[in-house]
C-alpha positions in Angstrom: 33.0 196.5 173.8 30.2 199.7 174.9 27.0 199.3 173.2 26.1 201.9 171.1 23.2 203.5 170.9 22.0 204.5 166.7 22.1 208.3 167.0 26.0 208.0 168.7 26.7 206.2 165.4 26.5 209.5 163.8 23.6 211.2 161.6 24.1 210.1 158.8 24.0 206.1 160.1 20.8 207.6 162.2 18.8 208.4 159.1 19.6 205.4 157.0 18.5 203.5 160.2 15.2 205.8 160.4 14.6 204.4 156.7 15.5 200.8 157.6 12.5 201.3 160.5 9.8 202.8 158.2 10.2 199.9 155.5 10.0 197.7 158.2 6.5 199.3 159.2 4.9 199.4 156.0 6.2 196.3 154.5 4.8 194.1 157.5 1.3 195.2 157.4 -1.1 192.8 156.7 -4.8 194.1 155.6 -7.0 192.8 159.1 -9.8 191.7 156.8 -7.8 188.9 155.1 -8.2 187.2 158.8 -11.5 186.8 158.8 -11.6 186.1 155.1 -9.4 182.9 155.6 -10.7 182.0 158.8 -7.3 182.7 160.6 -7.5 181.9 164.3 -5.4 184.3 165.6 -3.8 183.3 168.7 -4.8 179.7 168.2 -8.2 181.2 169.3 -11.5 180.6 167.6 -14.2 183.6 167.5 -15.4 183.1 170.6 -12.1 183.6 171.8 -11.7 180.0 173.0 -8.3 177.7 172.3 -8.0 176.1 169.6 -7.5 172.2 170.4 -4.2 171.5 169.7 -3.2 168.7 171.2 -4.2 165.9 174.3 -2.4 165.9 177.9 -3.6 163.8 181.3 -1.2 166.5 183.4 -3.9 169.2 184.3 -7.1 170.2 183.6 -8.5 173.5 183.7 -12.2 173.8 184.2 -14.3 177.2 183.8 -17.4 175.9 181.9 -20.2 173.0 182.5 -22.7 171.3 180.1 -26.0 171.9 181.3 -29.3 170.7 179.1 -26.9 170.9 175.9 -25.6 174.3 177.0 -22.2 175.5 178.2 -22.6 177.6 181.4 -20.0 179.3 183.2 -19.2 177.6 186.6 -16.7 178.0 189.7 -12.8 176.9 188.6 -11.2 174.2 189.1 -7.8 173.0 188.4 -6.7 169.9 188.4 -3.4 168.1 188.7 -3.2 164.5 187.3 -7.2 164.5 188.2 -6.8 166.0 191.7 -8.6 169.0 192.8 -5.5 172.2 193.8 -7.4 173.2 196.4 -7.5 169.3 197.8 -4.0 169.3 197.2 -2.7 172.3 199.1 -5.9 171.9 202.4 -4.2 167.8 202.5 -0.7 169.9 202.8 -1.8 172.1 205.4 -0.5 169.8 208.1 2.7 168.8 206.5 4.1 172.3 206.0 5.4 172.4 202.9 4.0 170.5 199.4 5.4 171.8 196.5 7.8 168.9 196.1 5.3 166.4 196.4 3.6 168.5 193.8 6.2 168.1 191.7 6.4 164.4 191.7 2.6 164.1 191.4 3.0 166.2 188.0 5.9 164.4 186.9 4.6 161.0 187.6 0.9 161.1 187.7 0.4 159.6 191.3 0.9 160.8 194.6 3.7 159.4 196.2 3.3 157.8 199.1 5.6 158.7 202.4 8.4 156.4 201.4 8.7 157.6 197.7 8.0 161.4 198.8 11.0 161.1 201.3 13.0 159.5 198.6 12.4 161.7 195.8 12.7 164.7 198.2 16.9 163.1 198.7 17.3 162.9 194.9 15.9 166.3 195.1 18.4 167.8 198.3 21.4 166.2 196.5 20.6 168.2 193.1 20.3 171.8 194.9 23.6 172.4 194.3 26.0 174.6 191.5 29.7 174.3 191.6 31.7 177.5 192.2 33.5 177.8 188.9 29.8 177.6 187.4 28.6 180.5 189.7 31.8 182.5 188.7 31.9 182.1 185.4 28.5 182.2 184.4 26.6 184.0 186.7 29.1 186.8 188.2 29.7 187.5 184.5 27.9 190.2 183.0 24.7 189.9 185.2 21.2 191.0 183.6 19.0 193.7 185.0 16.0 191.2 183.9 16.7 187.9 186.1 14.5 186.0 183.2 17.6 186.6 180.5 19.8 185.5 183.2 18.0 182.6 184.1 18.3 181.7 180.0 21.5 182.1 180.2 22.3 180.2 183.4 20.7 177.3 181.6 21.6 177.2 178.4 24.8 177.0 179.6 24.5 174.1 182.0 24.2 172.2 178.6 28.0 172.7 178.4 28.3 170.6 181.7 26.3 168.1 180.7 27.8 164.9 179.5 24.5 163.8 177.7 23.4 166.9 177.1 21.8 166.1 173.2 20.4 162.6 175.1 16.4 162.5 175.0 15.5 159.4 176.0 13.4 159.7 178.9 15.8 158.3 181.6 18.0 161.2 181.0 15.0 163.8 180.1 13.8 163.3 183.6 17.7 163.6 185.0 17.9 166.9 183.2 14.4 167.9 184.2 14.9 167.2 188.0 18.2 169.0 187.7 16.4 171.9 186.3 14.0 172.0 188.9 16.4 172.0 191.7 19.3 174.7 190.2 17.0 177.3 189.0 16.2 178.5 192.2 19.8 179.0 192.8 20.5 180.6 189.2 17.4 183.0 190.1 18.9 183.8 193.7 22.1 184.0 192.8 22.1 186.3 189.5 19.5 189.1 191.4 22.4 189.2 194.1 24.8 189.1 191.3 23.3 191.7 189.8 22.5 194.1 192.7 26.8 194.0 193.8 27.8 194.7 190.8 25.3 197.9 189.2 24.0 198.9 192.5 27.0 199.0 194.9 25.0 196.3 197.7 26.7 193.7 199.8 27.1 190.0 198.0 25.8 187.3 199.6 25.9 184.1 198.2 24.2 181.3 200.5 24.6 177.4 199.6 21.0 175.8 199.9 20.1 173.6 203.0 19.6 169.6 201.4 17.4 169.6 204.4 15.1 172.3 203.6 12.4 172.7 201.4 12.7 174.9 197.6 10.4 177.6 199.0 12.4 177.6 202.5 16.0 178.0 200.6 14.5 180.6 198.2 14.2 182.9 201.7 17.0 181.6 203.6 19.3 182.2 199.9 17.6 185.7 199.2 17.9 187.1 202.7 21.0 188.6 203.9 20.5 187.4 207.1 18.9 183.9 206.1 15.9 184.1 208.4 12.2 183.5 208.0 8.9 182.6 209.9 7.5 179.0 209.3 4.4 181.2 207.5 6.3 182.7 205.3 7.9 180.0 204.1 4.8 178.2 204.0 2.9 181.2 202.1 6.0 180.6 199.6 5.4 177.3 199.1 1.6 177.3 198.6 2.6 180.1 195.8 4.8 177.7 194.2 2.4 174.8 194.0 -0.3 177.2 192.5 2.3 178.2 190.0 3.2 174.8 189.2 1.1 173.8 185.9 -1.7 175.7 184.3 -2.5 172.9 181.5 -0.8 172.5 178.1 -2.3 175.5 176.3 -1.0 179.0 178.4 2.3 180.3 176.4 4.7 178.8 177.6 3.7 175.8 178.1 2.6 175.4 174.7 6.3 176.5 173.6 8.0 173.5 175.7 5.7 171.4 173.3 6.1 172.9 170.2 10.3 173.1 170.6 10.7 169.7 172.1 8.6 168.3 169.3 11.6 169.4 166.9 14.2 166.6 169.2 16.1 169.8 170.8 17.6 168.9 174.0 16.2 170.3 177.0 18.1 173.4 178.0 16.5 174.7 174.8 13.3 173.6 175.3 13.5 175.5 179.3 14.7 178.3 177.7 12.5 179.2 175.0 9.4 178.5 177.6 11.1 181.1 180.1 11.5 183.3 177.0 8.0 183.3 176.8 7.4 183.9 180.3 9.7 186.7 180.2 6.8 188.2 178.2 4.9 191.1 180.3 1.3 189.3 178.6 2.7 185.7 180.1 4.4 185.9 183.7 4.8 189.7 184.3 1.0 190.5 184.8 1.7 190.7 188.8 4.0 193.0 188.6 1.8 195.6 186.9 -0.8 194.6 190.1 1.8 195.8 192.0 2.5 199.1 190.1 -1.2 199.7 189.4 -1.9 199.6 193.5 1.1 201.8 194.1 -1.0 204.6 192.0 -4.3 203.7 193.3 -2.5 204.5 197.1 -1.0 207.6 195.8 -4.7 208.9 194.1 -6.9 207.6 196.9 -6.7 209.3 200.2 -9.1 207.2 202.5 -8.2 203.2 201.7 -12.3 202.8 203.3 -14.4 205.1 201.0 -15.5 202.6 198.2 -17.1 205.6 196.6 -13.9 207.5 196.5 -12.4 203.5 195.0 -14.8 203.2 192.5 -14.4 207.0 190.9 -10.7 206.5 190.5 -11.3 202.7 189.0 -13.7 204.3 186.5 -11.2 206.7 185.9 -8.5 203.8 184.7 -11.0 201.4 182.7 -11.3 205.5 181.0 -7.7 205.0 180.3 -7.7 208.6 182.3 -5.7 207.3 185.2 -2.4 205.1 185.8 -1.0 203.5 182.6 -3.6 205.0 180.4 -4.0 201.4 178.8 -7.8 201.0 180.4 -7.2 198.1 182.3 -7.5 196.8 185.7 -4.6 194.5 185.7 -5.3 191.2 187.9 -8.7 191.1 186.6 -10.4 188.7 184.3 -8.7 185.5 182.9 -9.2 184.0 179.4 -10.5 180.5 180.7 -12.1 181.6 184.1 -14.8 183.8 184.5 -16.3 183.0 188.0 -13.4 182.3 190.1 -9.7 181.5 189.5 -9.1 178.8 192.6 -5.6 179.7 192.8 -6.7 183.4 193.6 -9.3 181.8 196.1 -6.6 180.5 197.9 -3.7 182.3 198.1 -6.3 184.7 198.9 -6.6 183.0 202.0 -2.7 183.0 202.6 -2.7 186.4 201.9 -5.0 187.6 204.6 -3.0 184.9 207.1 0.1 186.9 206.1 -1.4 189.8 205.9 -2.1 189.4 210.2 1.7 188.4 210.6 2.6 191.4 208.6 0.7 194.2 210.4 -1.2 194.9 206.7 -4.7 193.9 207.5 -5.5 197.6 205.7 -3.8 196.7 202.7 -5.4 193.5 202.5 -9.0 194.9 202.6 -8.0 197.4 200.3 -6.8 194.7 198.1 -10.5 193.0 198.6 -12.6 196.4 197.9 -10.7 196.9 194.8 -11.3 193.5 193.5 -15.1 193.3 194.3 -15.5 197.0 193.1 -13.7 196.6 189.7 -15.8 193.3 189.1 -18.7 195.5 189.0 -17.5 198.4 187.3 -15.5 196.4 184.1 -19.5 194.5 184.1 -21.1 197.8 183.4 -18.1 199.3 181.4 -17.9 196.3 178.6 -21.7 195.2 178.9 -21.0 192.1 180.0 -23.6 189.8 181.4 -20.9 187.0 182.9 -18.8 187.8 185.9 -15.3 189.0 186.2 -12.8 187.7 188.6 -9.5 188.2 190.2 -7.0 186.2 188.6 -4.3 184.4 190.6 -1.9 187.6 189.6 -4.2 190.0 191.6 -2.5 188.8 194.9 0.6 187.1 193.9 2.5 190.5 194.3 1.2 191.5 197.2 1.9 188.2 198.8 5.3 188.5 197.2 5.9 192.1 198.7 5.2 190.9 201.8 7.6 188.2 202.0 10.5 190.8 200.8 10.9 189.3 197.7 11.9 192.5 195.3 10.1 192.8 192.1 12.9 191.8 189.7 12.5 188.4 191.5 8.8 188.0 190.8 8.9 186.5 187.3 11.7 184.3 188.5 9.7 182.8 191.1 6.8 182.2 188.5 9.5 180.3 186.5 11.1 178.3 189.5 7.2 176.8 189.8 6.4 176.5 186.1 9.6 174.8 185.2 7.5 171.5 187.2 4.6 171.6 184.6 7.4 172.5 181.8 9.2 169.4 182.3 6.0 167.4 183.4 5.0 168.4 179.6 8.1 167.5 178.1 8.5 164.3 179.2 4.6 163.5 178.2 5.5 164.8 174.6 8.5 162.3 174.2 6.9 159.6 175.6 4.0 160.0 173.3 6.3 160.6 170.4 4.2 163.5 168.7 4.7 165.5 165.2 6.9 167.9 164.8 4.3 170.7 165.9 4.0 173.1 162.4 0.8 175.1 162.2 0.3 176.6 158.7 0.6 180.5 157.6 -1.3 181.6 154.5 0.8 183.8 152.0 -1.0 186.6 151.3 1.5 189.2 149.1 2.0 189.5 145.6 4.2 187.1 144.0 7.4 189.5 142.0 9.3 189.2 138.8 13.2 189.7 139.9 14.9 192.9 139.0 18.6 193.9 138.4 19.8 195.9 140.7 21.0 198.7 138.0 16.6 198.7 137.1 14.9 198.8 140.2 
């Protein structure tokens, strides 16, 4: 059936809509005063804008502030994965190409494996890249989605339909479906942007099994390309991408979602899906792409990519909200935990201007640099602020992500083929731990109402 838009529903079903909208306005406006009045921490956030503890995990640990004589300072980031240091992690991959997968099983099972139970896990791993054919047509070739993030819901909520055990969640099976997850949502991802770009936009369809033998980052290029080819940097660059990506502790979004709906005993194509429904969000997992669009305008205002005078006028002119989205930000700056650095950003910062040489974009990279040191000074002066601001992890993500030829409607995706690690890391921690039923409390703040007949009111 064609969707209908209100106004083709005629005039008369156009203004009784209009109505429905401005009840819907006024009715839901809460008085901002009661907040402070009942001490509402709004986004789980206290008034210094920190989170507000909600629960315990041993998964990751994000680190922004130290205690010093009593007093919390700001310090360099950290992250940590089951206690170990990201930047560790990825410099003791360096030599071993590719370490996402061993990431993965150090989130999952709190312990690096060694080279036995890494080679093991990554055979489970190559046997569970894989989606049958009637799954691909009937699910995926099927009304494909302009935003991959609906289509990856919809790729896995319906793998629950091929699941024998699908309602099971004991932990055995949890970590079956999570490992299954892990592996097909690559190929959902892959598969629905090609889907997607035959059918609405007239291009060739190529749909590309996965290589057991490769690694996830290596079949994500090999799948997306039409001719299947990539350097070893780029796949490497991929991989370090997804590893950062991998698990940001229990608090971000949509992490905090995979808690909060598997605390209910949902099985866990629910849980996945309402954590990449929050992703989908443009606050959550689509902050790189608006990196990407903000630089695209900053290209097209500034003439000479060298004259940081010529930078800093037109940054001033978007934290004026006179320039680009008129929204007065510098998107890829800042974070709400880190204020010094973000070590993700320090090192696929590092990737980037690796890539960056491969590429024949050393110009782009630097411009990328100016505009981050630049804006750190001018958002300082513009909000008064006496801490630093950094680049988040976002700041580069796209521009890495361009240069590999991934397309932007792929972007969030690949944030979601990393996170879905940490998601189901987090999941299984909740159900071993058995935890409440998570159910924060809302204060009612209208007017109770005597009931009226209709033929009175």
């Amino acid at each position: 059936m064609q969707k209908k838009s209100i106004m083709q529903l005629g005039p008369k079903t156009a203004e009784q809509f209009d109505e429905l909208v401005k009840y819907c306005m006024t009715s839901g406006a809460i008085n901002l005063d009661l907040y402070e009045e009942y001490d509402v921490k709004r986004g789980l956030r206290d008034v210094n804008g920190k989170g507000v503890l909600t629960g315990l995990t041993e998964i990751s640990d994000v680190v922004a502030y130290q205690t010093v004589g009593g007093r919390k300072t700001p310090c360099e980031g950290g992250l940590y994965y089951q206690g170990y240091n990201v930047k560790d992690l990825v410099a003791g991959f360096e030599n071993r190409r590719f370490g996402f997968e061993e990431t993965t099983y150090l989130l999952l099972f709190g312990e690096l494996p060694t080279e036995e139970q890494l080679d093991h896990f990554k055979e489970v791993l190559g046997e569970m890249q894989e989606l049958s054919g009637q799954f691909i047509r009937d699910v995926i070739m099927k009304a494909p989605s302009a935003n991959l993030m609906n289509a990856l819901q919809k790729g896995i909520l319906t793998l629950y339909s091929y699941d024998p055990d699908s309602d099971d969640t004991s932990v055995p099976n949890v970590l079956r479906q999570s490992l299954q997850l892990i592996c097909k949502l690559p190929l959902i991802s892959v598969y629905a942007y090609h889907a997607y770009q035959h059918f609405h936009n007239d291009e060739t369809l190529v749909i590309r099994n996965p290589d057991k033998n490769c690694s996830i980052a290596e079949n994500i290029l090999r799948m997306l390309r039409h001719n299947g080819k990539y350097t070893p940097l780029e796949a490497k660059v991929l991989d370090v991408a997804l590893v950062l990506h991998a698990e940001h502790g229990g608090g971000n979004n949509s992490t905090f979602t995979t808690h909060v709906v598997s605390t209910t005993g949902t099985d866990s194509y629910s849980a996945i899906a309402a954590s990449i429904g929050s992703l989908k969000g443009p606050r959550h997992g689509g902050a790189n792409m608006k990196v990407q669009q903000m630089f695209k305008d900053i290209k097209e205002h500034i003439s000479d990519w060298e004259n940081e005078d010529e930078i800093r006028d037109y940054l001033v002119k978007i934290l004026n909200k006179e320039a680009f989205d008129g929204a007065g930000l510098i998107y890829g700056m800042g974070h709400a935990v880190y204020t010094i650095s973000d070590p993700r950003e320090e090192v696929l910062k590092d990737y980037a201007r690796k890539l960056s040489r491969e590429k024949g974009m050393e110009k782009e990279f630097e411009l990328y640099e100016r505009v981050a040191r630049i804006a750190s000074e001018q958002i300082a002066i513009k909000r008064h602020l006496f801490k630093p601001v950094c680049a988040n992890v976002d700041f580069y993500s796209g521009f890495v992500y361009t240069m590999l030829e991934i397309p932007e409607e792929m972007f969030t995706p690949i944030f979601a083929i990393s996170r879905v690690a940490g998601w189901c890391a987090h999941r299984l921690e909740e159900l071993v731990n058995n935890g409440k039923i998570i159910r924060p409390a809302y204060k009612f703040v209208g007017v109770h109402k005597e009931y009226e007949e209709i033929s009175s009111r």
